[in-house]
N, C-alpha and C positions, 0 to 999 in steps of 0.2 A: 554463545559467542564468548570467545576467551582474548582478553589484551594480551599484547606483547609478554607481560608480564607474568602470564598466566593465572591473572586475575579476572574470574566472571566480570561478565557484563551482564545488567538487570536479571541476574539471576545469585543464589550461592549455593555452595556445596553441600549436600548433608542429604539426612532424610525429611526435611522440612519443610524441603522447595515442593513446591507443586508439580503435577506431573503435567505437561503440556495437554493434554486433554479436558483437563478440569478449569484449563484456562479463561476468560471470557472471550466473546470473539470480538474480532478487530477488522474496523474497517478501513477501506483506503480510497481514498478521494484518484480519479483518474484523469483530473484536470482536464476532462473535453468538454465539457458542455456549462455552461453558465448562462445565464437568462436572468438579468436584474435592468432596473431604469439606471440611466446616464447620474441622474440625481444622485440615487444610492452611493453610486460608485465614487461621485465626487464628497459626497458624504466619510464613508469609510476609508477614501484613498484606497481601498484594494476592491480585488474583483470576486471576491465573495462576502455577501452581504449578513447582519449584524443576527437574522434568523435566517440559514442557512433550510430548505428544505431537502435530505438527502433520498434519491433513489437508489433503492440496491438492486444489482443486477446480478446475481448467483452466476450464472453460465458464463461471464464473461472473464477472461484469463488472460493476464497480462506479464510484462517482463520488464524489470525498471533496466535498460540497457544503457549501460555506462563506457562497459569495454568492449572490444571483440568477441570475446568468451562469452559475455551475454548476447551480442547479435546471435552468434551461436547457436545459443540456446535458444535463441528465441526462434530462430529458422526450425528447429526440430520439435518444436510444442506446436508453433504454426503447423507443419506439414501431418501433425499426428489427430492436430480438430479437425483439418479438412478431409482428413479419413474418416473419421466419425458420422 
Protein backbone atom coordinates (compact mmCIF):
# COMPACT_ATOMS: atom_id res chain seq x y z
CA UNK A 1 0.00 0.00 0.00
CA UNK A 2 1.37 3.30 -1.10
CA UNK A 3 0.02 7.10 0.47
CA UNK A 4 -1.21 9.76 -1.56
CA UNK A 5 2.28 10.56 -1.52
CA UNK A 6 3.69 7.84 -2.89
CA UNK A 7 5.06 6.90 0.23
CA UNK A 8 4.97 3.04 1.41
CA UNK A 9 2.94 2.14 4.05
CA UNK A 10 4.53 -0.65 6.69
CA UNK A 11 6.67 -1.50 4.07
CA UNK A 12 10.05 0.21 2.03
CA UNK A 13 11.68 0.12 -1.05
CA UNK A 14 14.80 -1.67 -1.71
CA UNK A 15 16.08 -5.13 -1.82
CA UNK A 16 15.83 -5.47 2.11
CA UNK A 17 12.12 -5.71 2.55
CA UNK A 18 11.03 -8.91 3.01
CA UNK A 19 9.26 -10.76 0.47
CA UNK A 20 5.64 -11.41 1.64
CA UNK A 21 6.07 -15.07 1.87
CA UNK A 22 8.59 -15.17 4.45
CA UNK A 23 6.18 -13.11 6.28
CA UNK A 24 4.60 -14.27 9.81
CA UNK A 25 1.10 -15.18 9.67
CA UNK A 26 -1.53 -13.04 10.83
CA UNK A 27 -4.56 -13.38 12.25
CA UNK A 28 -8.04 -11.78 12.39
CA UNK A 29 -10.49 -11.75 14.98
CA UNK A 30 -14.19 -12.18 13.19
CA UNK A 31 -16.14 -10.71 15.95
CA UNK A 32 -19.00 -13.41 16.14
CA UNK A 33 -18.70 -15.42 18.88
CA UNK A 34 -17.71 -14.28 22.47
CA UNK A 35 -18.43 -16.27 25.66
CA UNK A 36 -17.27 -14.56 28.90
CA UNK A 37 -19.27 -14.00 32.49
CA UNK A 38 -21.14 -10.47 32.90
CA UNK A 39 -18.42 -9.91 35.70
CA UNK A 40 -15.43 -10.15 33.31
CA UNK A 41 -17.19 -7.87 31.18
CA UNK A 42 -18.02 -5.20 33.79
CA UNK A 43 -14.43 -5.69 34.92
CA UNK A 44 -12.59 -4.89 31.48
CA UNK A 45 -15.53 -2.60 30.18
CA UNK A 46 -15.08 -4.48 26.87
CA UNK A 47 -16.39 -7.53 25.48
CA UNK A 48 -13.17 -9.36 25.14
CA UNK A 49 -11.59 -10.61 28.22
CA UNK A 50 -8.08 -9.95 29.86
CA UNK A 51 -6.86 -13.82 28.57
CA UNK A 52 -8.58 -14.01 25.46
CA UNK A 53 -8.65 -17.90 24.16
CA UNK A 54 -8.42 -17.87 20.22
CA UNK A 55 -9.86 -20.53 17.86
CA UNK A 56 -8.78 -20.69 14.40
CA UNK A 57 -10.77 -21.79 11.81
CA UNK A 58 -8.55 -22.19 8.29
CA UNK A 59 -11.72 -22.85 5.96
CA UNK A 60 -13.61 -19.99 6.92
CA UNK A 61 -13.39 -16.78 4.38
CA UNK A 62 -14.57 -13.54 4.91
CA UNK A 63 -14.83 -9.88 3.39
CA UNK A 64 -14.59 -6.67 5.53
CA UNK A 65 -17.40 -4.93 3.34
CA UNK A 66 -17.38 -1.20 3.71
CA UNK A 67 -18.58 -0.20 0.07
CA UNK A 68 -20.51 -1.43 -2.70
CA UNK A 69 -17.43 -2.78 -4.54
CA UNK A 70 -17.03 -5.04 -1.53
CA UNK A 71 -20.66 -6.25 -1.23
CA UNK A 72 -19.58 -7.13 -4.64
CA UNK A 73 -17.05 -9.08 -4.12
CA UNK A 74 -18.25 -10.58 -1.64
CA UNK A 75 -21.41 -11.93 -3.71
CA UNK A 76 -18.85 -13.61 -6.03
CA UNK A 77 -16.44 -15.37 -3.40
CA UNK A 78 -19.83 -16.41 -1.64
CA UNK A 79 -21.37 -17.95 -5.13
CA UNK A 80 -17.61 -19.54 -5.94
CA UNK A 81 -17.55 -21.71 -1.91
CA UNK A 82 -21.06 -22.80 -2.68
CA UNK A 83 -19.67 -24.35 -5.80
CA UNK A 84 -17.02 -26.13 -4.06
Amino acid sequence: MVSEGGIPINFNFGCWHKVSQKLPKVYEILWSAFIQKRSSINITKYHIGMNPYYMAFDHVKTVDIDTMEDFELAQIIYKLNQAE
